[in-house]
N, CA, C and O atoms as a printed pandas DataFrame, in Angstrom:
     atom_number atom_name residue_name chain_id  residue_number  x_coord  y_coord  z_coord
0              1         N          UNK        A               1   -4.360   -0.203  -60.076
1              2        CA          UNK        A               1   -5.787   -0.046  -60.201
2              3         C          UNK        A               1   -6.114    1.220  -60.994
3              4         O          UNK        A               1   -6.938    1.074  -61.896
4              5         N          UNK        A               2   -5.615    2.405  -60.809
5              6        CA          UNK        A               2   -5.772    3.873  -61.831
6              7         C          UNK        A               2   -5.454    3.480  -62.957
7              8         O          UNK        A               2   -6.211    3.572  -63.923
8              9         N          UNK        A               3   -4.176    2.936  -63.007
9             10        CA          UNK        A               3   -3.580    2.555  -64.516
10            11         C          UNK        A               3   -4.284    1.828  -65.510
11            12         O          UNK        A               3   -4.190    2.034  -66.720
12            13         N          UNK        A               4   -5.035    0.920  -64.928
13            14        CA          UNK        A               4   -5.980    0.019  -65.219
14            15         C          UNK        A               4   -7.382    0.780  -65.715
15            16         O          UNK        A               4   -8.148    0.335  -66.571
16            17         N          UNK        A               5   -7.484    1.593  -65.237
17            18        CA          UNK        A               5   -8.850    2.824  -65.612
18            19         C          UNK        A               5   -8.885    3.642  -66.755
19            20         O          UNK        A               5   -9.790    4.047  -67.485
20            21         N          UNK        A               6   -6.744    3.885  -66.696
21            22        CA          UNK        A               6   -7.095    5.143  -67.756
22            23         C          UNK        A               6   -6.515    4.059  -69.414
23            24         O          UNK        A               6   -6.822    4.576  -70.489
24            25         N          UNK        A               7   -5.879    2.924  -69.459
25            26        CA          UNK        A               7   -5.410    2.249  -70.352
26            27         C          UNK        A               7   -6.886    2.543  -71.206
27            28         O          UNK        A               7   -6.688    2.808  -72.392
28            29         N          UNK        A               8   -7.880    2.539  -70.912
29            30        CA          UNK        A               8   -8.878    3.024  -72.261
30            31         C          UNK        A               8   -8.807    4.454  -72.989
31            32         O          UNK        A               8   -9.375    4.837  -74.012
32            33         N          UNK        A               9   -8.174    4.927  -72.370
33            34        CA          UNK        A               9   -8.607    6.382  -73.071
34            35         C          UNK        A               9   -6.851    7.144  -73.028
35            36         O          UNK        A               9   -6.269    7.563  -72.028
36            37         N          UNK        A              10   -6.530    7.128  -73.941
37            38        CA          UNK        A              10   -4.992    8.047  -73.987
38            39         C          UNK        A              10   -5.240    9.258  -73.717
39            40         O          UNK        A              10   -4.251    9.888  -73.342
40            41         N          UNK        A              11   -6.144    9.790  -73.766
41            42        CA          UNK        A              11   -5.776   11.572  -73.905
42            43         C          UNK        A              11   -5.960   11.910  -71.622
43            44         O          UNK        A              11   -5.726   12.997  -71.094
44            45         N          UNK        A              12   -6.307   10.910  -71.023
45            46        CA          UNK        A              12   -6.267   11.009  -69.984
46            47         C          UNK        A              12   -5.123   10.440  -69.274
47            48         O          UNK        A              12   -4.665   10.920  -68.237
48            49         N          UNK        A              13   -4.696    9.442  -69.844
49            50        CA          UNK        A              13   -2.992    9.022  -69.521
50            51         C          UNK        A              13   -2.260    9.617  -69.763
51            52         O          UNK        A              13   -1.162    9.513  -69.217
52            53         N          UNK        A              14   -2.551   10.639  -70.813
53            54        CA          UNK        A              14   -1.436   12.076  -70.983
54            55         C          UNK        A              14   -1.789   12.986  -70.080
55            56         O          UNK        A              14   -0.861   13.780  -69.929
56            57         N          UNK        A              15   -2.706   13.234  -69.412
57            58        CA          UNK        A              15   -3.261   14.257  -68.384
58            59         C          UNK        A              15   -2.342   13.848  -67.205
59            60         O          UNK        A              15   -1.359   14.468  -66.801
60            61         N          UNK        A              16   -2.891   12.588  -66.689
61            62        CA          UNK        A              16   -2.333   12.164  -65.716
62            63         C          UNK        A              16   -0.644   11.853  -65.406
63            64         O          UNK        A              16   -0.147   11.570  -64.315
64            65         N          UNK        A              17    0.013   11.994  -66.655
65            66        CA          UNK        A              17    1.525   11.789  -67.215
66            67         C          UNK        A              17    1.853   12.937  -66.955
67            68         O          UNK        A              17    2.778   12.893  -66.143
68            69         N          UNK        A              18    1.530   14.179  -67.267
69            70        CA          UNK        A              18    1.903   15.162  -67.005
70            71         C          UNK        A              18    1.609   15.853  -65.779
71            72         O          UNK        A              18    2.369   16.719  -65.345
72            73         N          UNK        A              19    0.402   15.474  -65.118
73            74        CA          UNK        A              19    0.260   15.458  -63.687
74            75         C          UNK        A              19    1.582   15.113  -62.888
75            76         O          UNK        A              19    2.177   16.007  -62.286
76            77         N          UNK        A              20    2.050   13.762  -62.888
77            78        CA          UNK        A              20    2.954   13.028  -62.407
78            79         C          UNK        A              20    4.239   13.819  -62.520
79            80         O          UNK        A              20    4.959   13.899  -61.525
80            81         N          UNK        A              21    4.746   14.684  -64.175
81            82        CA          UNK        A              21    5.712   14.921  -64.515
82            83         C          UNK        A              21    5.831   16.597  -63.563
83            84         O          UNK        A              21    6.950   17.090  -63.412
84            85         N          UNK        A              22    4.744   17.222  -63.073
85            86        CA          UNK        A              22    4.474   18.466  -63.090
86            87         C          UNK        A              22    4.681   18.295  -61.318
87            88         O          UNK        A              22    4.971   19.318  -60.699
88            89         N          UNK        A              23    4.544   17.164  -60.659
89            90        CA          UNK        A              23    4.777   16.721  -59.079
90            91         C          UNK        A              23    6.320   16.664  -59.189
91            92         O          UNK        A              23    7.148   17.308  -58.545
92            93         N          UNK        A              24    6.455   16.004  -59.881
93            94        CA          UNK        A              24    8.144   15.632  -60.144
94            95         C          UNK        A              24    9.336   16.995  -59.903
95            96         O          UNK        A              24   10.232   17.180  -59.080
96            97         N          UNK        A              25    8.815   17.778  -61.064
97            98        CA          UNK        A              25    9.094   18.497  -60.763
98            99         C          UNK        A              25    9.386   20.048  -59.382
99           100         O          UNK        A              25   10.375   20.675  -59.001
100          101         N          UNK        A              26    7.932   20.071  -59.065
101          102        CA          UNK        A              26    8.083   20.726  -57.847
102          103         C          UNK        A              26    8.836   19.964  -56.272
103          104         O          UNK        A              26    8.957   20.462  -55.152
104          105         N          UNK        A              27    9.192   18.731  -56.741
105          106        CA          UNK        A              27    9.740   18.292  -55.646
106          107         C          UNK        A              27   11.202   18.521  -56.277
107          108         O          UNK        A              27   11.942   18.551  -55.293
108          109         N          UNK        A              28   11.740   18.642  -57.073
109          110        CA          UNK        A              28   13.197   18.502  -58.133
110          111         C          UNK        A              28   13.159   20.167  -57.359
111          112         O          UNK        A              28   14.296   20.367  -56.933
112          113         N          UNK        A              29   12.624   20.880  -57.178
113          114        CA          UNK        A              29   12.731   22.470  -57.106
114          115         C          UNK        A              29   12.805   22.714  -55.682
115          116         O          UNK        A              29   13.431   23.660  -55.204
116          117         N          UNK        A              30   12.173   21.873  -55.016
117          118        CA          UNK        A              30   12.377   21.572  -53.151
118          119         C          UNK        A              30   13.759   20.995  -53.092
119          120         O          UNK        A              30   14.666   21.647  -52.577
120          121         N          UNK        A              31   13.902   20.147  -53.450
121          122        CA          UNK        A              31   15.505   19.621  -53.154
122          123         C          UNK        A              31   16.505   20.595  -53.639
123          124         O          UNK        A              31   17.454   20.733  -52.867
124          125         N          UNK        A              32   16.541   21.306  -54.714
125          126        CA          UNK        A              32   17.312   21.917  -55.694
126          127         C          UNK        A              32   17.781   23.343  -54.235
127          128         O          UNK        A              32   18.910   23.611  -53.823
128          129         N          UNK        A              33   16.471   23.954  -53.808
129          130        CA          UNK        A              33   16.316   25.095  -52.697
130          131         C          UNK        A              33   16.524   24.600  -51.699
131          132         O          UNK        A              33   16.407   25.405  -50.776
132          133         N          UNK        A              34   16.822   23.503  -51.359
133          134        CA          UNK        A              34   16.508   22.903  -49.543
134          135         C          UNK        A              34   17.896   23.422  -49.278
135          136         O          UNK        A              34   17.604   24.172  -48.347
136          137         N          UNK        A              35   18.946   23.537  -49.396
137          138        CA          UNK        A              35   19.892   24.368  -48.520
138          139         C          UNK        A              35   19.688   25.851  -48.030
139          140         O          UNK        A              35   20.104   26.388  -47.003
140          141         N          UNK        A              36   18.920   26.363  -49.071
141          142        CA          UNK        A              36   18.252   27.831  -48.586
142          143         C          UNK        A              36   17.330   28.134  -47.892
143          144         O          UNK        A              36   16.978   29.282  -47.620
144          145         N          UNK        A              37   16.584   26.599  -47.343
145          146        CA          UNK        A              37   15.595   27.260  -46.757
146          147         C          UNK        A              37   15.464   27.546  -45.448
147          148         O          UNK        A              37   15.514   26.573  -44.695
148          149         N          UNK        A              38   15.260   28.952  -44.811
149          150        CA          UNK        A              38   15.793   29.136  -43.334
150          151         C          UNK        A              38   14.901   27.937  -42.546
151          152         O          UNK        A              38   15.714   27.401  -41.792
152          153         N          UNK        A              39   13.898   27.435  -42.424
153          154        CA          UNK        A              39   13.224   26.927  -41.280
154          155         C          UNK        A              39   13.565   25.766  -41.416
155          156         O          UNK        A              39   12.671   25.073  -40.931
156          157         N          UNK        A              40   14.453   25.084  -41.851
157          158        CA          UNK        A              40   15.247   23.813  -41.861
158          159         C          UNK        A              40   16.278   23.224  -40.767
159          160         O          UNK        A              40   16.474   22.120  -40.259
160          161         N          UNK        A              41   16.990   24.862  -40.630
161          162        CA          UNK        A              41   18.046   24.737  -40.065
162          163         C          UNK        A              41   17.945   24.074  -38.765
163          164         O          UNK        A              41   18.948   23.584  -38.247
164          165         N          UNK        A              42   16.553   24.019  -38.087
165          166        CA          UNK        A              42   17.096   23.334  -36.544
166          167         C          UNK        A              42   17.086   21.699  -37.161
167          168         O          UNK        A              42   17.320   20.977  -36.192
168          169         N          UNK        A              43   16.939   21.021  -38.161
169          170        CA          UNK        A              43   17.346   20.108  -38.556
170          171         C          UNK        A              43   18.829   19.007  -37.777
171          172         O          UNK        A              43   19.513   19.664  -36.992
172          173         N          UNK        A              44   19.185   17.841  -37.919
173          174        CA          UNK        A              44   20.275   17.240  -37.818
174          175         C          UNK        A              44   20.366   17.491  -39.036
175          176         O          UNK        A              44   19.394   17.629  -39.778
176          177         N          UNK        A              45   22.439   17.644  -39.629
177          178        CA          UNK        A              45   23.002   17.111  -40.964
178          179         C          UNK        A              45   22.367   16.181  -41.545
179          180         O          UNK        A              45   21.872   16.535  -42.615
180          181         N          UNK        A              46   22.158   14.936  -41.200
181          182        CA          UNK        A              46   21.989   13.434  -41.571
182          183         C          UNK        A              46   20.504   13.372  -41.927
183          184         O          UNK        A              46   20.176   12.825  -42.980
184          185         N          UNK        A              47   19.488   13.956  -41.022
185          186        CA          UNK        A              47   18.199   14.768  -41.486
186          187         C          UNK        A              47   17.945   15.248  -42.783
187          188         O          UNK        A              47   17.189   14.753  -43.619
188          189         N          UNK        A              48   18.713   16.355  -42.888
189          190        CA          UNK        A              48   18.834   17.378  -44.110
190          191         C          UNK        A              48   19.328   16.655  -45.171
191          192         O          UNK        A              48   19.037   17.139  -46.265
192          193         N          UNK        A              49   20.049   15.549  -45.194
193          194        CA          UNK        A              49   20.575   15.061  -46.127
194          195         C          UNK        A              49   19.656   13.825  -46.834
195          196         O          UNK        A              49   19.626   13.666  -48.055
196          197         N          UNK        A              50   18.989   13.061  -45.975
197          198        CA          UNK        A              50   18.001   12.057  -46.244
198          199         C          UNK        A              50   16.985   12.836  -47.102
199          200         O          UNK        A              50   16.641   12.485  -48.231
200          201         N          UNK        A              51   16.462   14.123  -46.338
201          202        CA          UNK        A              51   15.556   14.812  -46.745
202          203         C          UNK        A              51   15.483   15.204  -48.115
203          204         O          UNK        A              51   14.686   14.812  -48.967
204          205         N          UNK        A              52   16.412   16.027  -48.222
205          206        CA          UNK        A              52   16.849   16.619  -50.050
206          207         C          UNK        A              52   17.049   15.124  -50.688
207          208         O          UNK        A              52   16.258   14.702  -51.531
208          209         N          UNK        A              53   18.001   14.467  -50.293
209          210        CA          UNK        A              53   17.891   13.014  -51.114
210          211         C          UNK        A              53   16.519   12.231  -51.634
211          212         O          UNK        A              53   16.294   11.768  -52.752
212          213         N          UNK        A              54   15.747   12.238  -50.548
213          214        CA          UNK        A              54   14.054   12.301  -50.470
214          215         C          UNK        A              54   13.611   12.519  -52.042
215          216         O          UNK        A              54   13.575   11.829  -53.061
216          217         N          UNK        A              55   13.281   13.935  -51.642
217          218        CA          UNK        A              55   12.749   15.029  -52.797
218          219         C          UNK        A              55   13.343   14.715  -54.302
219          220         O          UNK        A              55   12.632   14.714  -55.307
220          221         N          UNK        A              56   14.965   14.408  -54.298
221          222        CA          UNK        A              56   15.382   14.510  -55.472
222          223         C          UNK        A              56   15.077   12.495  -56.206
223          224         O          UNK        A              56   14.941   12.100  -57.364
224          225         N          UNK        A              57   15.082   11.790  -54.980
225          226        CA          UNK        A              57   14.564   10.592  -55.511
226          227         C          UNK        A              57   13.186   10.563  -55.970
227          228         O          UNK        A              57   12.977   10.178  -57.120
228          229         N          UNK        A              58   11.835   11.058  -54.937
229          230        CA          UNK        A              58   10.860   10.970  -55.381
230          231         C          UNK        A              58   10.780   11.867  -57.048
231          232         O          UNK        A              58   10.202   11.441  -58.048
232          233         N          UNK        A              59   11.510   13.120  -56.933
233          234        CA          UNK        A              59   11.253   13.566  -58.302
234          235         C          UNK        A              59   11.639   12.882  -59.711
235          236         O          UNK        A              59   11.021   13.073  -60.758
236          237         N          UNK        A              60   12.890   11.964  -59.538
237          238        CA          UNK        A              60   12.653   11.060  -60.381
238          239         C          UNK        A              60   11.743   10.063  -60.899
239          240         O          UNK        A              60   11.430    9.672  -62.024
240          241         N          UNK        A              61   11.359    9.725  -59.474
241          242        CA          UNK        A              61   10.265    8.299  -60.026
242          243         C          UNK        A              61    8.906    9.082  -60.655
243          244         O          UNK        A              61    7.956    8.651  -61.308
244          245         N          UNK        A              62    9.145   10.024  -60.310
245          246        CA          UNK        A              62    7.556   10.756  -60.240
246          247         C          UNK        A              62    7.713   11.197  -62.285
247          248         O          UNK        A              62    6.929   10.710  -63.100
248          249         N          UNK        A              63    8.628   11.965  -62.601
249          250        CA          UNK        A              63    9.034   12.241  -63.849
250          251         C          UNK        A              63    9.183   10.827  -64.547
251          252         O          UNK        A              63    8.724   10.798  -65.688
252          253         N          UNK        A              64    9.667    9.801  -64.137
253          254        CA          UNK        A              64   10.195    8.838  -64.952
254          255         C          UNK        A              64    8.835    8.397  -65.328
255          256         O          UNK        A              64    8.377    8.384  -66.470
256          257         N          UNK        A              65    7.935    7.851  -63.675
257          258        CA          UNK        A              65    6.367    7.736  -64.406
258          259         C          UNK        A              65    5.502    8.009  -65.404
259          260         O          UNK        A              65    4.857    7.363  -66.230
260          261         N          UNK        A              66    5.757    9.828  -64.923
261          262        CA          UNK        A              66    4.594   10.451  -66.293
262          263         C          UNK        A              66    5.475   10.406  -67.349
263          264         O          UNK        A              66    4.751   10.724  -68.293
264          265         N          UNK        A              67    6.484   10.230  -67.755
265          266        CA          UNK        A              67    7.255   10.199  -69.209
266          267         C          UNK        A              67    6.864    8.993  -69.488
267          268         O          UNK        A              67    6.624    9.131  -70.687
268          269         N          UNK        A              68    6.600    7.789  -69.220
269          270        CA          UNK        A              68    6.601    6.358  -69.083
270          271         C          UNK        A              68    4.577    6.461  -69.702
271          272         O          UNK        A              68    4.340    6.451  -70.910
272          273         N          UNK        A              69    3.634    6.531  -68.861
273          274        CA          UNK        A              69    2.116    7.214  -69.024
274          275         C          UNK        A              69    2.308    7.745  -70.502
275          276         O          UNK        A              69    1.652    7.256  -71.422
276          277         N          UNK        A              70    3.352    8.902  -70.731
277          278        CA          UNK        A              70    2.208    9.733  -71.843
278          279         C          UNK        A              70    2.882    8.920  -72.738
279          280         O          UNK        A              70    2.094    8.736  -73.666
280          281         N          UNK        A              71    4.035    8.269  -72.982
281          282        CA          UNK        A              71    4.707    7.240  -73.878
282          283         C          UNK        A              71    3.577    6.165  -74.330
283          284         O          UNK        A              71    3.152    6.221  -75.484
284          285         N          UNK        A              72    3.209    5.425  -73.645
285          286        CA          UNK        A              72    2.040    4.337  -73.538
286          287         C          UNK        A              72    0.609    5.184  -74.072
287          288         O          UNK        A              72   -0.352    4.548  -74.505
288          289         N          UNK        A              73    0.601    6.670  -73.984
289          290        CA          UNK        A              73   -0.582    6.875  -74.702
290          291         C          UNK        A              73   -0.194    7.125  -76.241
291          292         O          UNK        A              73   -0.530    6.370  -77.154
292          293         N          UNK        A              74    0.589    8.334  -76.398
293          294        CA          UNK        A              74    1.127    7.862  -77.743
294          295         C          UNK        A              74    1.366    7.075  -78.219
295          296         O          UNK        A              74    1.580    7.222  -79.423
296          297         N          UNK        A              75    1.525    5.413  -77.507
297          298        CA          UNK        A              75    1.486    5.036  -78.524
298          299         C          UNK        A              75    0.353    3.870  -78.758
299          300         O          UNK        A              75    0.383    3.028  -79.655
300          301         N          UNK        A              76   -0.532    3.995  -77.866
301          302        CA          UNK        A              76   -2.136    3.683  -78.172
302          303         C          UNK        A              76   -2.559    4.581  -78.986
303          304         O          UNK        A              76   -2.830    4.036  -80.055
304          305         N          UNK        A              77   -2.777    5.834  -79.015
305          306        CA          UNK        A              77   -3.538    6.474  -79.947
306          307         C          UNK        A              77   -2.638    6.310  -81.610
307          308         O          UNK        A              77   -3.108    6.406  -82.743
308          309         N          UNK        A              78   -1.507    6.091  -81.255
309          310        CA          UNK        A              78   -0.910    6.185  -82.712
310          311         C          UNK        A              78   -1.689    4.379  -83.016
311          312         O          UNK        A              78   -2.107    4.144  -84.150
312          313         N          UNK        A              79   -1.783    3.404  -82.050
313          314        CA          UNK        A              79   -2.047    1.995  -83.003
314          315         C          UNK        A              79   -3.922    2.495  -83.283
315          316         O          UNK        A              79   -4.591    1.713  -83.959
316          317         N          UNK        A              80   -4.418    3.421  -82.881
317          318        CA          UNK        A              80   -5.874    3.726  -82.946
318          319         C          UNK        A              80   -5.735    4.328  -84.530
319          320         O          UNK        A              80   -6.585    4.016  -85.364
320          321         N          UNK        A              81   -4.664    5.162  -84.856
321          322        CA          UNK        A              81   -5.208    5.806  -86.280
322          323         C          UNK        A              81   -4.904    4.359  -87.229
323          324         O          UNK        A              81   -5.165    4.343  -88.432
């Protein structure tokens, strides 16, 4: 339904692409730190491990998205010139 909103206008599917890519990331930076972080520790292993796995999956889909978004606007605005 969003996707569907912004397919008119590229320069907001690049907003929102990089939105996506800029989430991605701060979760890529949670997983990357999650062994350091003290208030974890009363955690289970199997916990901690789902968890960081978590973070480092969602940061993919989340990056793969907005790379995927600002792709599709470039290349609407390129069939616009």
């Amino acid at each position: 339904m969003i996707l569907k909103k912004l397919e008119g206008s590229p320069s907001k599917m690049v907003s929102v692409g990089m939105l996506l890519v800029t989430v991605g990331l701060m979760f890529l930076i949670c997983g990357i730190t999650w062994p350091r972080l003290s208030f974890m520790a009363h955690l289970w292993p199997d916990q901690n491990d789902f968890l960081r796995g978590f973070c480092f999956g969602f940061a993919i889909v989340m990056e793969a998205t907005g790379l995927a978004l600002s792709v599709m606007a470039a290349a609407k605005s390129r069939k616009a010139l």
